[in-house]
VMD Tcl script that draws the C-alpha trace (Angstrom):
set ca {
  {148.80 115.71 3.40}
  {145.50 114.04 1.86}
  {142.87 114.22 4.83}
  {140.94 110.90 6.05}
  {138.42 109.93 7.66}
  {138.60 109.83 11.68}
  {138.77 106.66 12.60}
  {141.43 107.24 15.88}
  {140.08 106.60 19.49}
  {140.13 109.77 20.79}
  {140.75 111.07 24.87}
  {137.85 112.34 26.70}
  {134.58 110.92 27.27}
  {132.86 113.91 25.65}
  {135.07 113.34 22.33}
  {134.20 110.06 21.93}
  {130.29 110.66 21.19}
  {131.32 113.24 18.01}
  {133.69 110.28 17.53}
  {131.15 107.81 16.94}
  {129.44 110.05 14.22}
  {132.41 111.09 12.22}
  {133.12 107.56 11.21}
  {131.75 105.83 7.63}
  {131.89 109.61 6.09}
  {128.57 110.88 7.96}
  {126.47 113.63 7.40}
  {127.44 116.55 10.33}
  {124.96 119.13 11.36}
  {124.53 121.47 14.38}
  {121.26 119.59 15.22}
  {123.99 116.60 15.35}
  {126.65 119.12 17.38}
  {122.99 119.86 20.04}
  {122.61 116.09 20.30}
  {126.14 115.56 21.67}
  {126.43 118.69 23.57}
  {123.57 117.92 25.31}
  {124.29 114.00 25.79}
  {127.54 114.80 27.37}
  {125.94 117.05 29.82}
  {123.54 114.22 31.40}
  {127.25 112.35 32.27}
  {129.51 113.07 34.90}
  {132.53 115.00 33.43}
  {135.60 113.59 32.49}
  {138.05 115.46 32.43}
  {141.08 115.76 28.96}
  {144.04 113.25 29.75}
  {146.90 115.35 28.32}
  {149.68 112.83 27.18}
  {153.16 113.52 27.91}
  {152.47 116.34 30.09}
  {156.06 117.05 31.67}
  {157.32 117.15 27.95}
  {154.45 119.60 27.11}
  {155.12 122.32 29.73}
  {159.09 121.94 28.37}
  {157.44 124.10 25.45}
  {157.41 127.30 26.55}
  {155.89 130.65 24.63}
  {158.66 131.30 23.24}
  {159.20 128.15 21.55}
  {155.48 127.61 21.02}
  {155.80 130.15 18.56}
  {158.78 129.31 16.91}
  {156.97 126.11 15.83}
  {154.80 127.30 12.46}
  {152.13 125.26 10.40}
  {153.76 124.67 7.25}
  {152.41 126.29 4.28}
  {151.69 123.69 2.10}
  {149.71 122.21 4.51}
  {147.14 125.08 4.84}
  {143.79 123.80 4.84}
  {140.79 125.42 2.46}
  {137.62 124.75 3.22}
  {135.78 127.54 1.81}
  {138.52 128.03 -0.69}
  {141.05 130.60 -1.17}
  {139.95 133.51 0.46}
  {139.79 131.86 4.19}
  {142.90 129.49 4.39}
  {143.36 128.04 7.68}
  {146.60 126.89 9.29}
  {146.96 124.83 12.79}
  {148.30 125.31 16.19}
  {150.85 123.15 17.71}
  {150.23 122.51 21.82}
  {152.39 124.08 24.32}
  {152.93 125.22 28.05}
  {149.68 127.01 28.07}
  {147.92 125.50 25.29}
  {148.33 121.28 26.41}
  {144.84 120.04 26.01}
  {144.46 118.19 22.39}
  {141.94 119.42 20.17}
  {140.04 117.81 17.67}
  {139.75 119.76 14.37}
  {137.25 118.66 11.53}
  {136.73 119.62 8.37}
  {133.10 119.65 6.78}
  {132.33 120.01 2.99}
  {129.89 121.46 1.39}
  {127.34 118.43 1.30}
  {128.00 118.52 5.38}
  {129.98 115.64 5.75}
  {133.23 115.98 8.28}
  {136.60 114.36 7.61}
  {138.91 114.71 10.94}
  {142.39 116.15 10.42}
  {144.73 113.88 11.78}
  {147.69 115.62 13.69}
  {151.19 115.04 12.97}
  {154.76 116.53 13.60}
  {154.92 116.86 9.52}
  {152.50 119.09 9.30}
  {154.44 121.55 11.24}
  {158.51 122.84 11.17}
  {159.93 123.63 14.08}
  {163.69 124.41 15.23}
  {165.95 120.83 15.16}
  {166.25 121.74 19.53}
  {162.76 122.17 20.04}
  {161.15 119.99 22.71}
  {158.38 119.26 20.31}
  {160.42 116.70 18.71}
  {159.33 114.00 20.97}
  {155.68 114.26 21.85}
  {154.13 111.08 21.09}
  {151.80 110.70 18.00}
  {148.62 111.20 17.54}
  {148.25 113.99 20.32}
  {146.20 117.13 19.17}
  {145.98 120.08 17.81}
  {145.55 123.50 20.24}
  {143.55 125.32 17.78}
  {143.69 127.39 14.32}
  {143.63 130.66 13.08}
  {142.23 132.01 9.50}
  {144.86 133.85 7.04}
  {143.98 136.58 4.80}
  {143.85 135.12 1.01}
  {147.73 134.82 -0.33}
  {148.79 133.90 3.36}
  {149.01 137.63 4.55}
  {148.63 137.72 8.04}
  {145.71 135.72 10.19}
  {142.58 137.87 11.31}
  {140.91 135.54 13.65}
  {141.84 132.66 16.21}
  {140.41 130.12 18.31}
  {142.91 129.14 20.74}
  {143.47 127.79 24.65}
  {140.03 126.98 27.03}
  {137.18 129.20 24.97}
  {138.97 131.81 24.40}
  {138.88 133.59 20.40}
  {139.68 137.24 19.24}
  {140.36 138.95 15.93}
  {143.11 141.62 14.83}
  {140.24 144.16 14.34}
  {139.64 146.93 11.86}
  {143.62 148.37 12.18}
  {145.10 144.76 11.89}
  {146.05 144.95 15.86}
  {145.27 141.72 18.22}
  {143.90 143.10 21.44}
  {141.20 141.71 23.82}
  {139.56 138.40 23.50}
  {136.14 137.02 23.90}
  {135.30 133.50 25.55}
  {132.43 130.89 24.34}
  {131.40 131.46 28.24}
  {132.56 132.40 31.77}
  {131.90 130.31 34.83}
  {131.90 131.70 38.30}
  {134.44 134.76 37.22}
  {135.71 136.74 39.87}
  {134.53 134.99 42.95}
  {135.99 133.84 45.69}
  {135.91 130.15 44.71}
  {138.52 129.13 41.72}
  {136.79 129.78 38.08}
  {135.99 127.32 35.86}
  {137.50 127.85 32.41}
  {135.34 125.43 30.25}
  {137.26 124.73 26.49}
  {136.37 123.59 23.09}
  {137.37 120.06 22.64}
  {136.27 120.17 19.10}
  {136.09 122.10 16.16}
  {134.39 121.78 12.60}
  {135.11 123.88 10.23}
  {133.14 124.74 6.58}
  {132.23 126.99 3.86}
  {130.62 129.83 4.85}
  {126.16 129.31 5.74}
  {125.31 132.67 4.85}
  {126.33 135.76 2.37}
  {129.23 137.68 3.39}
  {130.65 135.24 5.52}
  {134.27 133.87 5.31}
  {134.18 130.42 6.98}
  {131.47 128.57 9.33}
  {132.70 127.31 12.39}
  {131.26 124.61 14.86}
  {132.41 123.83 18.23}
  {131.58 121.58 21.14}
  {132.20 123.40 24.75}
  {133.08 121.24 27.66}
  {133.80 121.73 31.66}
  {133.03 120.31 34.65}
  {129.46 122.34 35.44}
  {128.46 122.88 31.33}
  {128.43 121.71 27.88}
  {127.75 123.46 24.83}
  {127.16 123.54 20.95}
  {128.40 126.69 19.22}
  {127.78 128.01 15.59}
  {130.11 130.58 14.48}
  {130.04 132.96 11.73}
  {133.11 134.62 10.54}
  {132.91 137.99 8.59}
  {135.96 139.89 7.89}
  {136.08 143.50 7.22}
  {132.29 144.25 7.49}
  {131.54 148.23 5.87}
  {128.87 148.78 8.74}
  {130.97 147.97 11.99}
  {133.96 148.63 10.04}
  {135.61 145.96 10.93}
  {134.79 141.97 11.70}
  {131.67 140.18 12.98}
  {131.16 137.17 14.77}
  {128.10 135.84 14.62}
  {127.43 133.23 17.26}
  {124.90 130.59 18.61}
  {125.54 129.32 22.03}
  {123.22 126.51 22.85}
  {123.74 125.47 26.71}
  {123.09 122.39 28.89}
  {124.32 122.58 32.59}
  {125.85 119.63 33.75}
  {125.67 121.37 37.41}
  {124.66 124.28 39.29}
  {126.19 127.31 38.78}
  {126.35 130.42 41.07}
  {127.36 132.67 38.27}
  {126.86 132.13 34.36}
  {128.37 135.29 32.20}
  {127.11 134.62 28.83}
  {129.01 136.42 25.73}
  {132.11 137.42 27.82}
  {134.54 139.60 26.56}
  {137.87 139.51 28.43}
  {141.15 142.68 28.10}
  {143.68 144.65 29.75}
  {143.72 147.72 31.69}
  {146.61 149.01 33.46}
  {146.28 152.46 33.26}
  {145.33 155.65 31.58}
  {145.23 159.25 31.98}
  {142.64 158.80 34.69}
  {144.93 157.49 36.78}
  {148.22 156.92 35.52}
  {149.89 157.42 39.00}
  {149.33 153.59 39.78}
  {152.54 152.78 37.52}
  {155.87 154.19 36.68}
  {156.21 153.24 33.91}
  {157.68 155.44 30.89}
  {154.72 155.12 28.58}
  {151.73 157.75 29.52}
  {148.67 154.96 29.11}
  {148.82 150.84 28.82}
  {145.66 149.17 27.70}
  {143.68 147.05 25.21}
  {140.60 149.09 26.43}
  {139.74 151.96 28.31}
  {136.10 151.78 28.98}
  {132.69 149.83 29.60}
  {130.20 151.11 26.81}
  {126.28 149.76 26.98}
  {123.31 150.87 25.60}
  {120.62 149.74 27.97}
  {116.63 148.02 26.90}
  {115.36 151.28 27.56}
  {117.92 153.29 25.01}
  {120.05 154.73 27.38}
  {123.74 155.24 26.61}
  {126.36 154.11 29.43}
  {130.25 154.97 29.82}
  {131.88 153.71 32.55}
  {135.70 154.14 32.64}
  {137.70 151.11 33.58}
  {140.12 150.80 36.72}
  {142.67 149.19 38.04}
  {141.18 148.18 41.73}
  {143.55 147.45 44.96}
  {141.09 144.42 44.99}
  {138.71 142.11 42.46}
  {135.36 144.64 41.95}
  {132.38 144.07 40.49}
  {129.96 146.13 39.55}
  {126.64 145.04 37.66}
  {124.06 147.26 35.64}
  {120.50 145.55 35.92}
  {118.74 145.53 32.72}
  {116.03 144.48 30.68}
  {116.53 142.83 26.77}
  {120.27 145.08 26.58}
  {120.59 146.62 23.04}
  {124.09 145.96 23.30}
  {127.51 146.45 25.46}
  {130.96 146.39 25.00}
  {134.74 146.79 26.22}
  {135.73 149.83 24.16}
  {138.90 151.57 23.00}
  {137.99 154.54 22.71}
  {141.09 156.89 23.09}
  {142.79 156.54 19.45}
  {145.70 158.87 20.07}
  {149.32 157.47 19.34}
  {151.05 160.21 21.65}
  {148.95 159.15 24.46}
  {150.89 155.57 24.18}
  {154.17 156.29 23.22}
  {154.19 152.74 22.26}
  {155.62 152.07 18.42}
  {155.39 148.22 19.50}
  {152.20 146.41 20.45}
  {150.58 150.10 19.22}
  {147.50 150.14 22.13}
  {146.30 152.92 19.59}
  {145.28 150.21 17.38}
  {144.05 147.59 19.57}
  {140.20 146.79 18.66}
  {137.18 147.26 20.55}
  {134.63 144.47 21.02}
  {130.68 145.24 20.69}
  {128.31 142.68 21.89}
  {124.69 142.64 20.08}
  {122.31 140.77 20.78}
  {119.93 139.45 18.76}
  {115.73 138.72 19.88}
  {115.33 139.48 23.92}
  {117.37 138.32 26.31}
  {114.92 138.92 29.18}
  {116.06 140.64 32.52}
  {119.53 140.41 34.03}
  {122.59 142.01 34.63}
  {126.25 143.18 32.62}
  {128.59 142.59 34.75}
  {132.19 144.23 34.88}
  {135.00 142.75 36.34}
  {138.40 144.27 37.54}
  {140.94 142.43 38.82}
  {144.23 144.20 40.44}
  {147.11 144.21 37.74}
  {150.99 145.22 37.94}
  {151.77 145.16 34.65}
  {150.30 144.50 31.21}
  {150.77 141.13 30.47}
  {147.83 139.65 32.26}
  {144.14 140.73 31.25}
  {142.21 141.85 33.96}
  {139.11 142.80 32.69}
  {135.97 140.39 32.23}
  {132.50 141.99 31.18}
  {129.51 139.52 30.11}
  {126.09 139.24 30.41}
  {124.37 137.43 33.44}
  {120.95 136.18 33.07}
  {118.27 136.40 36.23}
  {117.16 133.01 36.03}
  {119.64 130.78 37.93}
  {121.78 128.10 36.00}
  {120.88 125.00 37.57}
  {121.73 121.47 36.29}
  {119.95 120.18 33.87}
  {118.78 123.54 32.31}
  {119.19 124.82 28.92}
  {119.73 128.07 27.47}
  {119.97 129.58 24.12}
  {121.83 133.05 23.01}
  {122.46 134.17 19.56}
  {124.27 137.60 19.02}
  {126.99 139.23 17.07}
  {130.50 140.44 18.18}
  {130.86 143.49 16.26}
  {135.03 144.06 16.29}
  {134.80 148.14 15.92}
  {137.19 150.64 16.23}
  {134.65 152.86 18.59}
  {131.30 151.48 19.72}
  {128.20 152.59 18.14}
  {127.30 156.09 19.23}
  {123.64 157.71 20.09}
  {122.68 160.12 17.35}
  {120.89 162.59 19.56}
  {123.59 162.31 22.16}
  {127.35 163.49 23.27}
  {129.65 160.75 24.40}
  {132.58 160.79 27.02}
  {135.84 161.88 25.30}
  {138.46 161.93 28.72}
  {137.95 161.61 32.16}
  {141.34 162.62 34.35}
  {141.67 162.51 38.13}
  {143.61 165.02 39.81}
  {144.33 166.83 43.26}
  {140.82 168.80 44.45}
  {140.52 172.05 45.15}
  {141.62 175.73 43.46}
  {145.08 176.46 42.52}
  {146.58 178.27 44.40}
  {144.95 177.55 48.10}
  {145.47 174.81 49.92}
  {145.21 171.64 48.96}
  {141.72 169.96 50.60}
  {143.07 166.78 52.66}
  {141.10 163.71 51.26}
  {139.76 165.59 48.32}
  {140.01 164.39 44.35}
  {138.98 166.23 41.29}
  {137.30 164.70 38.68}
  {137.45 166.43 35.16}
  {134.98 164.66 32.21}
  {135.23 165.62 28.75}
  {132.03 165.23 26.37}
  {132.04 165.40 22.17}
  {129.42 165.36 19.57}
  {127.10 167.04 17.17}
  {124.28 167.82 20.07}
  {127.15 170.10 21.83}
  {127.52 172.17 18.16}
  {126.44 175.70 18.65}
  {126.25 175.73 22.68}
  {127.55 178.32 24.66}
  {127.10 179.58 28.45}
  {123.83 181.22 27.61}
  {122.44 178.11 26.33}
  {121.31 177.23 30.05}
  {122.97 173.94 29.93}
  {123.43 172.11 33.47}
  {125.43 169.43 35.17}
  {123.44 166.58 36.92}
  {125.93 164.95 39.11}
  {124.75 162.02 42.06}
  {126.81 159.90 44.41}
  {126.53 157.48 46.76}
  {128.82 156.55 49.67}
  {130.42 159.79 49.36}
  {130.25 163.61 49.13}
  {129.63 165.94 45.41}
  {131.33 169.16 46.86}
  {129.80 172.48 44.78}
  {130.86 174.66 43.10}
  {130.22 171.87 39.53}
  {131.43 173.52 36.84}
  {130.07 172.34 33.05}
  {131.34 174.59 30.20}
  {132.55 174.87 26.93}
  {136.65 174.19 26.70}
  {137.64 176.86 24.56}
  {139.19 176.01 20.80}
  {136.79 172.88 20.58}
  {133.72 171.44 20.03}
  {133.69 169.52 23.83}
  {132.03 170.59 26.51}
  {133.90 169.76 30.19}
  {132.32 168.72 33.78}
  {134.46 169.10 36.61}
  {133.75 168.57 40.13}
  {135.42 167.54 43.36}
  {134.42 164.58 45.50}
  {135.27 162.79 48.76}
  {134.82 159.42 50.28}
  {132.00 158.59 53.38}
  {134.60 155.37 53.94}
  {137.17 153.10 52.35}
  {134.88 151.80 49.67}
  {134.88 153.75 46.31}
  {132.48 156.68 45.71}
  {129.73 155.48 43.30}
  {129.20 158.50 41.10}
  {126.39 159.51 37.69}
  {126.78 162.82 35.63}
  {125.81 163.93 32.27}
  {124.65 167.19 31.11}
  {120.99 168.55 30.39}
  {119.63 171.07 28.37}
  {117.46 173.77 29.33}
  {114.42 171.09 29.08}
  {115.92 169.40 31.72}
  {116.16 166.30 27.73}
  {120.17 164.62 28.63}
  {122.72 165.78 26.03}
  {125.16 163.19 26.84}
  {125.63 160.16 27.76}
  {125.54 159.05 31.36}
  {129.17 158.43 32.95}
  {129.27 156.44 36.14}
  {132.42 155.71 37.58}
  {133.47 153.49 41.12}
  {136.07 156.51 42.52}
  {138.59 156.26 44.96}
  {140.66 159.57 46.34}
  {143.65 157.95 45.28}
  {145.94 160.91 44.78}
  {147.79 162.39 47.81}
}
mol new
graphics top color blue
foreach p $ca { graphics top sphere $p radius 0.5 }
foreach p [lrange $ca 0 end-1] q [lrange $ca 1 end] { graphics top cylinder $p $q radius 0.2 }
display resetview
């Protein structure tokens, strides 16, 4: 199918300005993609008329992905090496989206959708939605059509297979009032433009135009695949902002996964595999250089926890435990699943990472959310500008001069053997890395270990587990009241320098 130029009347009021610019073969640059992003934000919203949208929800997950982009179709802007097929709509993808292609001399042709463009099973609802609808989004395939390594797809959301070729957690152009008591607002790209790559070692450059009821927004994307530093992909990203309306809570570069459980606390489920989880913890590495790990949960209700900072060097939802025999699962393989690292790049100022966790019964719902909140209240009419990287890693990036959180289990407190404490849990942290080499119990090494809204009870124990090179902390805890203990430990030399890096955990005496 030969592309044209857009020349269709397109659905929402914040679609129609990029309209207007695409005709007569224009020149399109993200000074344009500012312009309109920041245009729409001075008008009341509007919200995305979906056409047809009883026959829409008829296409169901299933069938949404029995309907495939047809090969011959595949679309090249930067040639070969970054083809890029279409999505189809569905049940959970109905809002049309425009897609644009831009050349090298920066002019954007708009991709006009079609049935033909796709093939799809003769009984498939699909059949009948009216023309001229929209696409849901696209995802780039490796060069000979081998399997796709990054998609932009439903509201904001995007994610890549990672450096082991495994789809996992997602990140989001932005997150709007997430986990408060008033509904969030899921904000979506109504547009993309896609084009050869701006800089060296890119595969593609995307551009995208964010709209939602409280914010608009221009985004430049950079798409790297298989990057020998992070070992594995980079997104680079510009988020230029314009608030449309107040908003209470604005979580810029939000990354968004599943946790179930692990072997922290793997009594919440019954099921037969021993962990279920795209990630496992919260990594950041603060202004100031310090190193973070703080283990996810699965809460009996939404928590949030933030960790005030100043210019963050970066944070990130991790996978860190790589073990196959710790999942059991030979189908999804959580072993694999990629971790997420968010860098940013000049100073972001002072504010807040904020982690989300949402209750979950099962793993097909992510119920994680971590982003970055910035002090200075969103109000309307206010713009904001944040560039940084996704780094898509198999482990974040570790502290050279310090030992990093390997396990942390929960268990019964107390000694085997006497009775069992009522209201009492043990918690058992494992640390790894070179600055542990060569330690020993006469290397005067000690445990720092703090809480608040609860009890450390002594003896702490920090030694060396025999047969390794990791050191363990144990100690046992109990709650002041219902609310979870807030608990800090790492280990110190005999300088009183950290060795490790600082685990805090929210901990309930869950186990009876």
């Amino acid at each position: 199918m030969k592309l044209k130029l857009f020349i269709a009347a397109i659905i929402s009021s914040s679609m129609s300005l990029h309209a207007a610019h695409a005709q007569g073969n224009a020149k399109f640059t993200f000074e344009d993609l500012k312009a309109m992003a920041k245009a729409s934000a001075e008008k009341p919203y509007t919200p995305t008329v979906v056409p047809a949208p009883e026959l829409i929800d008829k296409i169901t997950y299933d069938q949404h992905w029995k309907i495939r982009f047809k090969e011959d179709e595949t679309l090249y802007p930067n040639g070969k090496n970054a083809p890029v097929q279409l999505f189809y709509p569905g049940r959970y993808f109905p809002e049309p989206v425009k897609i644009y292609i831009r050349d090298d001399k920066k002019h954007a042709q708009d991709v006009p959708f079609s049935n033909e463009l796709f093939d799809m099973p003769a009984d498939s609802p699909a059949h009948d939605l009216p023309k001229g609808f929209g696409f849901a989004g696209f995802r780039i395939m490796r060069p000979d059509m081998k399997p796709d390594w990054i998609s932009f797809l439903g509201a904001s959301y995007f994610r890549t297979d990672g450096p082991q070729g495994q789809y996992g957690l997602s990140a989001r152009g932005i997150a709007i009032n997430t986990g408060m008591s008033e509904p969030e607002e899921f904000p979506r790209f109504s547009a993309f433009w896609i084009g050869p790559a701006e800089k060296k070692g890119e595969s593609l450059s995307v551009w995208a135009l964010l709209d939602g009821p409280s914010i608009t927004g221009a985004y430049r994307f950079g798409l790297a695949k298989d990057n020998k530093e992070a070992k594995g992909h980079i997104t680079s990203v510009t988020a230029n902002l314009y608030m449309r309306a107040d908003v209470e809570r604005l979580g810029v570069a939000p990354l968004t996964s599943m946790y179930w459980y692990s072997q922290k606390d793997k009594t919440v489920a019954k099921d037969w595999r021993p962990e279920i989880h795209d990630s496992d913890g919260l990594a950041i590495h603060t202004g100031s250089g310090q190193y973070i790990w703080r283990p996810l949960n699965n809460p009996q209700s939404v928590s949030t926890n933030s960790f005030f900072d100043e210019n963050p060097q970066g944070f990130g939802l991790i996978q860190r435990d790589r073990d196959f025999d710790n999942y059991q699962d030979d189908g999804v393989f959580y072993n694999k699943r990629s971790s997420a690292w968010i860098k940013p790049e000049g100073n972001w100022g002072k504010g807040a990472i904020q982690l989300i966790e949402i209750p979950t019964k099962d793993e097909t719902f992510d119920n994680i959310v971590a982003y970055w909140v910035p002090e200075k209240p969103a109000r309307k009419g206010d713009e904001f500008t944040f560039s940084y990287d996704i780094e898509w890693r198999p482990l974040d990036p570790k502290s050279e001069k310090l030992a990093s959180v390997a396990d942390t289990r929960q268990g019964l407190g107390g000694i085997p053997g006497q009775p069992i404490p009522e209201g009492v849990n043990k918690m058992v942290i494992d640390f790894e890395g070179p600055a542990l080499e060569g330690l020993d119990h006469k290397s005067g090494i000690k445990p720092i270990v703090e809480a608040s809204n609860g009890e450390i009870l002594e003896p702490i124990g920090a030694y060396p587990i025999v047969g390794t090179n990791k050191w363990r902390l144990a100690f046992d805890y109990k709650q002041s009241n219902n609310n979870p203990v807030h608990i800090r430990a790492y280990l110190v030399d005999k300088n009183e320098d950290a060795i490790t890096e600082t685990w805090v955990s929210d901990a309930k005496v869950t186990i009876e």
